[in-house]
N, C-alpha and C positions, 0 to 999 in steps of 0.2 A: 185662603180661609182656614188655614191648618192652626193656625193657631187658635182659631175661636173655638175648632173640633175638639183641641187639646183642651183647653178649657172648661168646655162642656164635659170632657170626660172626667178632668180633675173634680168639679163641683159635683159628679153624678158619685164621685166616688167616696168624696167627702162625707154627701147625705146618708150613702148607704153605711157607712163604716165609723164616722164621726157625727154621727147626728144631734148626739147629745154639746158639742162642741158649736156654735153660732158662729157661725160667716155671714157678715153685711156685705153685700153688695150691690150695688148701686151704679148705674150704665146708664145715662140720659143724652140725650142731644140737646146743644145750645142755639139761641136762636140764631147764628151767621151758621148752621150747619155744622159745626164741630160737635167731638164728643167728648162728653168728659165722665169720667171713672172711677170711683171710688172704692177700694175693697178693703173691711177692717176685719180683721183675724184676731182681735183682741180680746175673742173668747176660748180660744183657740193653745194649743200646744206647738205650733208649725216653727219652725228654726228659720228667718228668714234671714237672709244676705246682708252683706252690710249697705249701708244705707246707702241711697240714689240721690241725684240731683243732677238730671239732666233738661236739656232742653235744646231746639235747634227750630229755626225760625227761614226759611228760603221766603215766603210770600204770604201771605194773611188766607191763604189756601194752600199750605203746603207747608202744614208744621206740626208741633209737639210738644210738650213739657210734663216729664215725669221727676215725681217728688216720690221720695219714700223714706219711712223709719221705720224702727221700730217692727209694728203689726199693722203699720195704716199704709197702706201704697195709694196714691192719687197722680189723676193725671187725666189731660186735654189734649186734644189733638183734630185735624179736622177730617173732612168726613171718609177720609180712605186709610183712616189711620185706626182704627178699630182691631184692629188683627195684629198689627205691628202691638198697638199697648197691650192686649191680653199678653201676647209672646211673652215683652217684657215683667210683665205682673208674674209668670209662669219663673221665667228665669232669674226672680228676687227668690220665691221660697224655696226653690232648686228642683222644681221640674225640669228636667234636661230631657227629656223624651225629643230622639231624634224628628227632624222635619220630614215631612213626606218628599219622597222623591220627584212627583209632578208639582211640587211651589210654584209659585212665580214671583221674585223677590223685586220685579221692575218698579213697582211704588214702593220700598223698602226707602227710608230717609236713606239710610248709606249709599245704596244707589244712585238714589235722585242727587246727592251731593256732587259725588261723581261726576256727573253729568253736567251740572247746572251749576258744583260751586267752583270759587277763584272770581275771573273777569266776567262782570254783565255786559261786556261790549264784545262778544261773541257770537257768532252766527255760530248756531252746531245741529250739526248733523249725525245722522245714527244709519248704522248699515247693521244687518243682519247675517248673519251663515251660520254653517250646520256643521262647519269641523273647528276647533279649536285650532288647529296646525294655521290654517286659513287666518285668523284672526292674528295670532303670532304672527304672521308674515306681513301682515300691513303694517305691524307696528316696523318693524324692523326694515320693512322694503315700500314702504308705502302705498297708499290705493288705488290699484288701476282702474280703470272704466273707459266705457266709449261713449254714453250718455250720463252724465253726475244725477243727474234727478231721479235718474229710472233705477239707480241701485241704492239710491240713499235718499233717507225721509230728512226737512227741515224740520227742527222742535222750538217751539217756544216752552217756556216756564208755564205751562197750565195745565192741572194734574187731568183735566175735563178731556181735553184735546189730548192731551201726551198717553192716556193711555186708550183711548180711541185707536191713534194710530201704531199703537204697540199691539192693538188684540189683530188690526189687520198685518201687520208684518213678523209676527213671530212664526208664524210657520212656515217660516225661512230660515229660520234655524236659533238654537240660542243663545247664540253667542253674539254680542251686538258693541260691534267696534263707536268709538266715538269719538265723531271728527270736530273740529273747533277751528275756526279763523274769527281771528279778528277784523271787526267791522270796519276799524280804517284801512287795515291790509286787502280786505276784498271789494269796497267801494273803491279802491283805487284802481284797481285790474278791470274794476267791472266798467268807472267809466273811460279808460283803454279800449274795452271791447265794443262803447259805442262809438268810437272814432274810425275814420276810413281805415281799412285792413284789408291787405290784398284776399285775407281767408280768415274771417270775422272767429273771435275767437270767444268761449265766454268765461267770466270771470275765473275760475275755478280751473278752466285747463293754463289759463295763466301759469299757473301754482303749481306748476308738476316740475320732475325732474325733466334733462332733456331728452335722452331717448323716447321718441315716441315711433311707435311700432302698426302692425294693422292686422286685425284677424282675419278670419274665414271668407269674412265678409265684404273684406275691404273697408270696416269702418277703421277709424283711427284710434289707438289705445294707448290713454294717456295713463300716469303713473304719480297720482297727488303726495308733496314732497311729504315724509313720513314726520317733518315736524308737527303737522297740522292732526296729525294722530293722537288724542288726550291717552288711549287704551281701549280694554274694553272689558266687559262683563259678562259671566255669564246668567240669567235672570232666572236661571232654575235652583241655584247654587247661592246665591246673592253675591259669590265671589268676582272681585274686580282684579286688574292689571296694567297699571300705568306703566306709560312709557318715557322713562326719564330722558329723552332727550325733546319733550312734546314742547312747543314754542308757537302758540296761536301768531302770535303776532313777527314771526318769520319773515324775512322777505330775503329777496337776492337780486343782483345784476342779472343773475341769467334768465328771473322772471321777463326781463324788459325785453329779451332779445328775442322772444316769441312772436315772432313775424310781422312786426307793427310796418306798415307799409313809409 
């Protein structure tokens, strides 16, 4: 919400100091839940940027479209998208005032793109941690684990749900790596893993390099091939880092050779 605070302090600042000068403003909600935005400065002295014409569209709930000229900025977007268009409304007339250090940029479209844009025939997943070093090294060496579930969340495309289980796993750190296989690449290991197996394996330890190793514990620790790694983000920052060698839909011989009886 740093951008609505920012806003709120530009318009407090406005009245006090430019009152003689009219600002319209105009902030309503439409009836599917979106917002739409209106600000005309056309009585105004304000130097605004050069003109906008953006828009980006993932789902009929997970979108945007900002227009501007001129003194009139306008713009829609839906319902978690209120902070993101002030921001940009801020960043047309040149309020630059840094973001606050505690953001969280996880609904930010740039993010959500990340994440969710390219191929819709992906299953993806998101893991969390607290060092950066960490996140660098999956990409690079790919992800290990002993159970896939218990360290990484599945996401659908739904900003209701997607950021539910974003408020439960962020205080795992915020850096949040993101994994992607493709849906014919993992129904096919998956159904491998319902056929006789002398050591029943499931989809996803398919998908690992061969060394497979054991902790403390005796569990087994597998190591997911680092293609299936898109990058990751940090969501306090909005800043991302792809991994150019990322290939959702990967496969190898040596997947088969995974102990099918």
């Amino acid at each position: 919400m740093d951008n609505l605070k920012r806003f709120e302090k530009w318009y407090s600042k406005h009245v006090t100091e430019n009152h003689k000068a009219k600002v319209s403003v105009n902030i309503r909600n439409l009836p599917d839940y979106a917002w739409c935005v209106k600000i005309d400065l056309s009585g105004t002295d304000y130097e605004c940027n050069e003109g906008v014409n953006e828009k980006r569209r993932i789902s009929d709930y997970n979108y945007y479209e900002i227009k501007a000229e001129g003194k009139v900025f306008e713009a829609e977007g839906d319902f978690t998208k209120l902070d993101f268009i002030t921001g940009k409304f801020l960043s047309y007339i040149g309020e630059t005032e840094l973001y606050s250090p505690e953001s969280d940029y996880f609904l930010n479209p740039d993010i959500q793109d990340f994440i969710f844009g390219g191929s819709d025939k992906d299953f993806i997943f998101l893991h969390y941690t607290q060092e950066e070093s960490f996140a660098r090294n999956i990409i690079e060496k790919g992800f290990m684990f002993t159970v896939f579930d218990k360290t990484t969340g599945k996401v659908r495309n739904d900003l209701v749900d997607l950021n539910y289980n974003h408020i439960i796993r962020k205080p795992f750190g915020r850096y949040v790596v993101v994994i992607r296989i493709a849906e014919s690449v993992y129904k096919k290991y998956l159904d491998l893993s319902d056929e006789d197996m002398s050591q029943p394996l499931k989809a996803e330890e398919f998908l690992t390099l061969p060394d497979i190793s054991e902790n403390e514990s005796g569990e087994k620790v597998y190591t997911l091939h680092p293609k299936f790694v898109k990058g990751y983000f940090d969501y306090k920052t909005g800043k991302y880092y792809a991994n150019p060698e990322f290939d959702s839909s990967y496969d190898s011989d040596e997947f088969m050779k995974k102990n099918i009886k």
